[in-house]
C-alpha positions in Angstrom: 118.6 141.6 90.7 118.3 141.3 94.4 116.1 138.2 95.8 113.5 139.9 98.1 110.3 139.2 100.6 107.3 140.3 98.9 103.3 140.2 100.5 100.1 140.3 98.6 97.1 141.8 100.6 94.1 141.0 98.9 96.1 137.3 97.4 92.5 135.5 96.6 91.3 138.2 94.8 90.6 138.8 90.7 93.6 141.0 91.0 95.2 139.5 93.4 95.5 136.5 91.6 97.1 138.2 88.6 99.6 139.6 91.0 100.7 135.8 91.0 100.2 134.9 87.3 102.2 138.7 86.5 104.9 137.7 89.2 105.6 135.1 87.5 105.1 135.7 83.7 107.8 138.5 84.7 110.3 136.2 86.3 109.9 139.0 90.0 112.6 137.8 92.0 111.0 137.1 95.0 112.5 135.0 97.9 109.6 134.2 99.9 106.1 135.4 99.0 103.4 135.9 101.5 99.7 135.9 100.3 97.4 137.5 102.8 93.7 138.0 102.6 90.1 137.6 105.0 89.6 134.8 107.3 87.6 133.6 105.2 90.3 132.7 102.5 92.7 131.6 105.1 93.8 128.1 105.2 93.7 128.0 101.2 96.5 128.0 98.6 97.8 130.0 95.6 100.6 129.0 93.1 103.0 131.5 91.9 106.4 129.8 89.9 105.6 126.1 90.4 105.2 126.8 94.4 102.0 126.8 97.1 101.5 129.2 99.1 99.0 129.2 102.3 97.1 132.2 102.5 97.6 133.9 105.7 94.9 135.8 107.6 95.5 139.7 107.2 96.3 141.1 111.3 98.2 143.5 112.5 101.1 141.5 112.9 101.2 140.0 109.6 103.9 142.6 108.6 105.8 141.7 111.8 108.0 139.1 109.4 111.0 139.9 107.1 109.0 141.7 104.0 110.6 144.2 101.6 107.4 145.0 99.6 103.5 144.7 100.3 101.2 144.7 97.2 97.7 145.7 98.3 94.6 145.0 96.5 91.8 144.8 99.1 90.4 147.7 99.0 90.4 151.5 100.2 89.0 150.8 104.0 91.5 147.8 103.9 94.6 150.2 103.0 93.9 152.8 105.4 94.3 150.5 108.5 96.8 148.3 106.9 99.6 149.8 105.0 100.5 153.0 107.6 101.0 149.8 110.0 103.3 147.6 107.3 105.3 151.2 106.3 106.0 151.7 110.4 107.8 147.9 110.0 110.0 148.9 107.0 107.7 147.9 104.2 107.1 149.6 101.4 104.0 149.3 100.1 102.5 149.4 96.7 98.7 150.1 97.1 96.0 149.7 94.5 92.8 151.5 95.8 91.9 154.9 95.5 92.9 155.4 99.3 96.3 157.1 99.1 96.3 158.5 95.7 95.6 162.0 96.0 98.0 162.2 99.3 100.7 165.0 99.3 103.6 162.7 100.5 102.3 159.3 98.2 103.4 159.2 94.5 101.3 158.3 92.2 102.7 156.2 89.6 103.1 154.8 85.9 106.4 153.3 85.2 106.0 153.9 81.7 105.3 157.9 83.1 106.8 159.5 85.7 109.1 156.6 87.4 111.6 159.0 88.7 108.5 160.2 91.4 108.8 156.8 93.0 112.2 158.2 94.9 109.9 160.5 96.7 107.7 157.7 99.0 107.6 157.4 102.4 106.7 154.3 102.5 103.5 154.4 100.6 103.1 154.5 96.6 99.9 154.3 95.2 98.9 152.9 91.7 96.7 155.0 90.0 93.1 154.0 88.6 93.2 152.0 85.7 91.1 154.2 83.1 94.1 156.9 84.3 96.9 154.7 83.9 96.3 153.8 80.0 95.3 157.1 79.3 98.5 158.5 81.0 100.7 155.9 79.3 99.0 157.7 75.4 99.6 161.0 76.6 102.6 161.2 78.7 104.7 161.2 75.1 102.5 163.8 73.3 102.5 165.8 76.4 106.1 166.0 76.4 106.4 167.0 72.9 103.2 169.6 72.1 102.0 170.6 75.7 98.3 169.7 76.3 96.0 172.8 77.4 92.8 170.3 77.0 91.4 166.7 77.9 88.0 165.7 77.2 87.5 162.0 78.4 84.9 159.4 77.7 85.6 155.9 78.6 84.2 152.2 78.1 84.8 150.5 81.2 84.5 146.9 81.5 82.8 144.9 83.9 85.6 143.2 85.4 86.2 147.0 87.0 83.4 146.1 89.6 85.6 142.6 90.6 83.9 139.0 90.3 80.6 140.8 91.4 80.4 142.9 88.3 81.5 139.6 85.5 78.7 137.6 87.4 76.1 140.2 86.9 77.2 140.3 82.9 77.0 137.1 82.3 73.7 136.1 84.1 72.5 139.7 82.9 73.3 137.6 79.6 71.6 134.6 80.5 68.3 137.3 81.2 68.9 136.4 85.1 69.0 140.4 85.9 71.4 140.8 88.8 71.4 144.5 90.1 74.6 144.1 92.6 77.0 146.1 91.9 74.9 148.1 89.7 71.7 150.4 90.1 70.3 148.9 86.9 70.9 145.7 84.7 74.3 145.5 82.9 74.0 143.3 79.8 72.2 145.3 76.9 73.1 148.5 79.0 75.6 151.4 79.1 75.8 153.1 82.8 77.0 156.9 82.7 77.5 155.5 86.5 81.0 154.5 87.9 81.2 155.4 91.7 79.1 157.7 93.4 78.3 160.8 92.5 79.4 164.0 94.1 77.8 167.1 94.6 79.3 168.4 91.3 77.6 166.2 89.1 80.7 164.2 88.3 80.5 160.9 89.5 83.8 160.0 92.0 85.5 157.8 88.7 85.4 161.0 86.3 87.1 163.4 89.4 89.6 160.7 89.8 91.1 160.7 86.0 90.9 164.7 86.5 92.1 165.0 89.8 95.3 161.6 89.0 95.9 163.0 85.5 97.0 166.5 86.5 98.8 164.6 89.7 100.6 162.6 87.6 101.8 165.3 85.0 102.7 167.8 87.6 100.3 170.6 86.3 97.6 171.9 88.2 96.4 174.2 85.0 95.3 171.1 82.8 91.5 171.7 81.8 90.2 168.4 82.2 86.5 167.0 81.8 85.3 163.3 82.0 82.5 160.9 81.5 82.7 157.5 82.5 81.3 154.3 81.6 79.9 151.1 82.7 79.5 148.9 79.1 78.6 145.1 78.7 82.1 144.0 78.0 83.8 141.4 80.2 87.6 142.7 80.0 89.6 145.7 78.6 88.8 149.2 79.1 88.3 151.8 76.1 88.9 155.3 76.1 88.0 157.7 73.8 90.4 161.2 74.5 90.2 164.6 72.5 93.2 166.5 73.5 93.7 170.4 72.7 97.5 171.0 72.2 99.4 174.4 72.6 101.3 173.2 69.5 100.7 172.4 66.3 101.1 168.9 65.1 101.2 166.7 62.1 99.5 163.2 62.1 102.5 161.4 61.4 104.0 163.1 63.5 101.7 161.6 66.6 102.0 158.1 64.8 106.0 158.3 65.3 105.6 159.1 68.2 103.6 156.2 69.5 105.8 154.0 67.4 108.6 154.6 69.5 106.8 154.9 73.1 107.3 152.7 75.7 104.5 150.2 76.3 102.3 151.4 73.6 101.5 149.3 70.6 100.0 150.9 67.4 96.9 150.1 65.7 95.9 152.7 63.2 94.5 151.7 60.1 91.1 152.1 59.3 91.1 151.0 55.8 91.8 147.5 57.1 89.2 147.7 60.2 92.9 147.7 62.6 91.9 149.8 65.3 91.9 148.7 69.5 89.5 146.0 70.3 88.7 145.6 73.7 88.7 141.4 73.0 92.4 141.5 72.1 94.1 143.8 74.6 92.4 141.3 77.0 95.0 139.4 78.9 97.9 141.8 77.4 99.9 144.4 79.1 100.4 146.4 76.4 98.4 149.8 75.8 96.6 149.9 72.0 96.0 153.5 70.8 94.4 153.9 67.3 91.7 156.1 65.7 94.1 158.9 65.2 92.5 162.0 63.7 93.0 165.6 63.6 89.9 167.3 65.3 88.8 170.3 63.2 86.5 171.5 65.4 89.5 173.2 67.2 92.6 174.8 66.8 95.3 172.0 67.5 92.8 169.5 68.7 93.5 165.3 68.7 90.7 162.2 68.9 92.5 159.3 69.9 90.9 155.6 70.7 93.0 153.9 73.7 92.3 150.1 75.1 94.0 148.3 77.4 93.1 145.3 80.2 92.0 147.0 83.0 93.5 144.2 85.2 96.5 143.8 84.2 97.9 147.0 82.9 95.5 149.0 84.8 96.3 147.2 88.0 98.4 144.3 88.3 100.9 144.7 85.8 101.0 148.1 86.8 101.8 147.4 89.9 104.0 144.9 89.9 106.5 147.2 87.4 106.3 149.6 90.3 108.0 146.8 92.8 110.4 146.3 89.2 111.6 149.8 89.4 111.9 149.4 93.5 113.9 146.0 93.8 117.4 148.1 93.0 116.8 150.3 95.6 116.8 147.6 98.6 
């Protein structure tokens, strides 16, 4: 593979710094690496293959130098200034906020998914939310093979979601130090049917994006899709709970064979043993763990599935990092 220039935006951040530790655990074959972030974080360093880096104030110019690829992870207010300006200099950019997801002329992408989109950017690819992306990686394969009419969505969302702010409210929440920031209520000893804001609909803006990025990412607009996400008192890993409605009919084994065989999925399905997906063991993995798999005979054709996966890694930097794999070819 071709050595190339690669910038992190965002480097001193919890993903950001697993953009270095993925970089690495995947051998990327970066020739210079560029970690940018606040003023604040300038000056510092950050280790990626046995090397220091110095962390670089994000300006204007930052993208003025020879880069091939820009992995953002700073935020939505942070992308909309900053990667229009690094695209206009030749960069491509791989962004990981909700900020250019749902644009016309920005694919949205899951390697494991829909990689041939990626040859549509201008510049811009966005990486979807991470309760889509494990979700998308389960039902991409079933899709394919018995046509989905029906998604009903309930999710487990870790803490880590909410960034350092959201592990440091668990864990004094833990301690019975109640800290309210970045939630409306206490965390530890709480579920929060609260991720985002809500909307005028009801929904909050977390359950419209896994509607609005599912049927985006599966190319069909007629999907029937309903959601409700979230917050629990787990550290790491998010959980998902998915009915599906299919157009086809199905056998169980048949969905078992099919996960056997799927790319990035690892299968952990029997309940006689207590094996199902455990949030504490998909922590620090790549991999997305489906299990729970049951017919539901409250409908014609209808699927319960259980799907857990690090919402850090696979569900951002791994995620995005296999993006810049699938780019490095095309340089």
């Amino acid at each position: 593979m071709k050595k190339i220039n690669i910038a992190l935006v965002g480097a001193t951040g919890m993903v950001g710094r697993t953009f270095l530790k993925v970089l690495e655990e995947r051998d990327f074959p970066f020739d210079n690496l560029y970690p940018f972030a606040s003023a604040k974080s300038a000056g510092t360093t950050v280790t990626c293959k046995g090397k220091d880096f110095v962390v670089e104030e994000l300006t204007e110019k930052s993208f003025d130098k020879d880069i091939d690829i820009a992995l953002f992870s700073a935020g939505g207010d942070i992308s909309k200034k900053f990667a229009p300006i690094a695209a206009s200099k030749g960069v491509i950019v791989v962004d990981n906020s909700s900020a250019w997801r749902m644009e016309k002329d920005v694919p949205l992408i899951v390697p494991e998914v829909n990689p041939e989109d990626i040859k549509n950017h201008k510049g811009i690819i966005a990486n979807p939310n991470c309760s889509t992306i494990q979700a998308m990686v389960a039902l991409k394969p079933l899709h394919d093979q018995f046509k989905i009419k029906r998604i009903i969505y309930s999710t487990y969302q870790a803490v880590s979601g909410s960034g350092v702010k959201g592990v440091t409210a668990l864990e004094e929440g833990l301690k019975g130090n109640d800290i309210l920031t970045p939630y409306p209520h206490p965390i530890a000893g709480n579920c929060l049917p609260h991720i985002d804001t809500f909307l005028e609909n009801g929904y909050t803006k977390e359950e419209m994006k896994m509607i609005d990025e599912t049927k985006k990412i599966l190319h069909d607009e007629n999907l029937k899709i309903t959601a409700t996400t979230v917050r629990v008192p787990v550290k790491n890993s998010h959980s998902e709970s998915i009915n599906i409605e299919f157009e086809k009919s199905f056998e169980i084994e048949e969905i078992k064979n099919i996960f056997k065989n799927a790319p990035g999925i690892i299968l952990q399905d029997d309940p006689a043993k207590n094996v199902y997906p455990l949030a504490r063991e998909a922590a620090e993995q790549d991999m997305v763990y489906v299990g729970r798999i049951r017919k539901d005979f409250s409908i014609e054709n209808g699927l319960n599935l259980w799907v857990v996966a690090d919402n850090i890694r696979k569900g951002a930097a791994t995620n995005t990092v296999q993006i810049a794999e699938l780019l490095v070819p095309t340089l």
